[in-house]
C-alpha positions in Angstrom: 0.0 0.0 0.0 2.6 2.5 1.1 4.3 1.8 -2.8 1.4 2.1 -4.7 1.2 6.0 -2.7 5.2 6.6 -3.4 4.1 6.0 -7.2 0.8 7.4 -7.7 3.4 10.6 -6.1 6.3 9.8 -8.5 3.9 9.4 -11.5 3.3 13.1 -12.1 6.8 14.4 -11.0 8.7 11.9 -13.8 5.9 12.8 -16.0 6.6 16.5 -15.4 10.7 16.1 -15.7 9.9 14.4 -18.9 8.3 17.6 -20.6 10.7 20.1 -18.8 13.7 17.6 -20.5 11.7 17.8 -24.1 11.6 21.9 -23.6 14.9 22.3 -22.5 16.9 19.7 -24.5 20.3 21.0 -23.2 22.8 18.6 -21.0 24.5 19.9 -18.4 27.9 19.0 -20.0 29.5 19.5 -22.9 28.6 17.6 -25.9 31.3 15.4 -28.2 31.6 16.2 -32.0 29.7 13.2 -33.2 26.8 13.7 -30.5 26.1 17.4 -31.8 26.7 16.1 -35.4 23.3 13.6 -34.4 21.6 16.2 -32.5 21.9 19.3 -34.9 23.7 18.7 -38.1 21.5 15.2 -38.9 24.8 13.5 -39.0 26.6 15.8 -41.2 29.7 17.4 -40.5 28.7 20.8 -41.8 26.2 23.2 -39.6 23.4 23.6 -41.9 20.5 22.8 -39.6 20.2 25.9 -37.0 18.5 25.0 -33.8 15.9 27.7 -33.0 16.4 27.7 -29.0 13.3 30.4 -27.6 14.1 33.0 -24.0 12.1 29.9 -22.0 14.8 27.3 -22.8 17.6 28.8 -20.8 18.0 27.8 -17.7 19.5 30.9 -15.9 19.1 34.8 -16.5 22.7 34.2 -18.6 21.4 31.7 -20.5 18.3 33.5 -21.7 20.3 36.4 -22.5 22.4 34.7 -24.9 19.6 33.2 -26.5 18.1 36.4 -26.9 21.6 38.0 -28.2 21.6 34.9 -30.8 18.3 35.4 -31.8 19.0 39.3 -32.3 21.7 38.7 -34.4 20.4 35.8 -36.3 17.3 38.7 -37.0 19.9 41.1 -38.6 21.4 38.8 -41.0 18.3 38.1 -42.2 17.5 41.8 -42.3 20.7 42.6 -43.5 20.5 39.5 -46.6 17.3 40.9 -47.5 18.5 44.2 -47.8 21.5 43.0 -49.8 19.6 41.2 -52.3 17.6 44.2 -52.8 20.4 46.3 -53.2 21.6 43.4 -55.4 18.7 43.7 -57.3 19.0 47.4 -58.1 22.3 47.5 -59.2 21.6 44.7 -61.5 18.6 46.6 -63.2 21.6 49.5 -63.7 24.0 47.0 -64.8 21.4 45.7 -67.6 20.6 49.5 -68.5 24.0 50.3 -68.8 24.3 47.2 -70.9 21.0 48.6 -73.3 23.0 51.8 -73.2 26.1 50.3 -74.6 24.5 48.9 -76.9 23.1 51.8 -78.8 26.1 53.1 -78.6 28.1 50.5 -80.1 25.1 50.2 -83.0 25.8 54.2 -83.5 29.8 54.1 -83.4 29.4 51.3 -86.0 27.0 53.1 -88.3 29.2 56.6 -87.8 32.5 54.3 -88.4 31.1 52.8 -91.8 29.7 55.9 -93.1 32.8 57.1 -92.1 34.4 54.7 -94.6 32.5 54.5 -97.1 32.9 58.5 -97.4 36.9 57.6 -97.9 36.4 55.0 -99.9 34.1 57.5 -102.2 37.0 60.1 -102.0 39.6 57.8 -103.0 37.9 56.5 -105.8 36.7 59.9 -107.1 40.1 60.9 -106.7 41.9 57.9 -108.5 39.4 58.1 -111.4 40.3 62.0 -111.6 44.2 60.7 -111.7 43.2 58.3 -114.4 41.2 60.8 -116.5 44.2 63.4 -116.6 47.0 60.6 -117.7 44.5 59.8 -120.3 43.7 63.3 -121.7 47.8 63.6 -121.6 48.0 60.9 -123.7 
């Protein structure tokens, strides 16, 4: 009778420890490589899988506050990655204007460049038929 009490008393308390151990799935010691490789890389060796840890999992006042630092910081990159892939974008639309630019540019240079050309061309021919008409009326 006296154990049945003990574990209709230890029933809740385990059950209890069992949650607070899912919510605060830290050990108090240090972790080897291949542990945190199972835990948070899914057995990889590079960190790709971030574990989101929340204020409530920390333990003491220190450990809350790192979280919360983490969590600030992990905020700004975000912020910050957004903000460089619209910056990104922008200077790509001014790259490819630039680009539409350039090439108008390069249509007109070629079109000035072969009238250009064709003008000496037209000059030299004009003048080599003028050479040829005067050795003939020499003649």
């Amino acid at each position: 009778m006296l154990g049945d009490k003990k574990e209709e008393y230890l029933k809740p308390l385990l059950r209890e420890q069992k949650i607070l151990d899912r919510k605060r799935p830290f050990k108090s010691e240090a972790l080897t490589l291949s542990e945190f490789s199972k835990k948070y890389w899914m057995d990889g060796e590079v960190p790709y899988q971030y574990h989101s840890v929340q204020i409530q999992d920390g333990a003491t006042e220190a450990e809350q506050l790192v979280f919360n630092n983490i969590r600030a910081l992990k905020n700004d990159a975000v912020m910050q990655r957004k903000t460089m892939w619209e910056k990104f974008g922008e200077k790509q639309e001014q790259i490819n204007d630039c680009k539409k630019e350039l090439v108008h540019i390069r249509r007109v240079q070629s079109f000035v460049i072969c009238t250009i050309v064709s003008a000496v061309i037209s000059v030299l021919i004009k003048c080599i038929l003028r050479c040829l008409q005067s050795i003939q009326c020499q003649r």
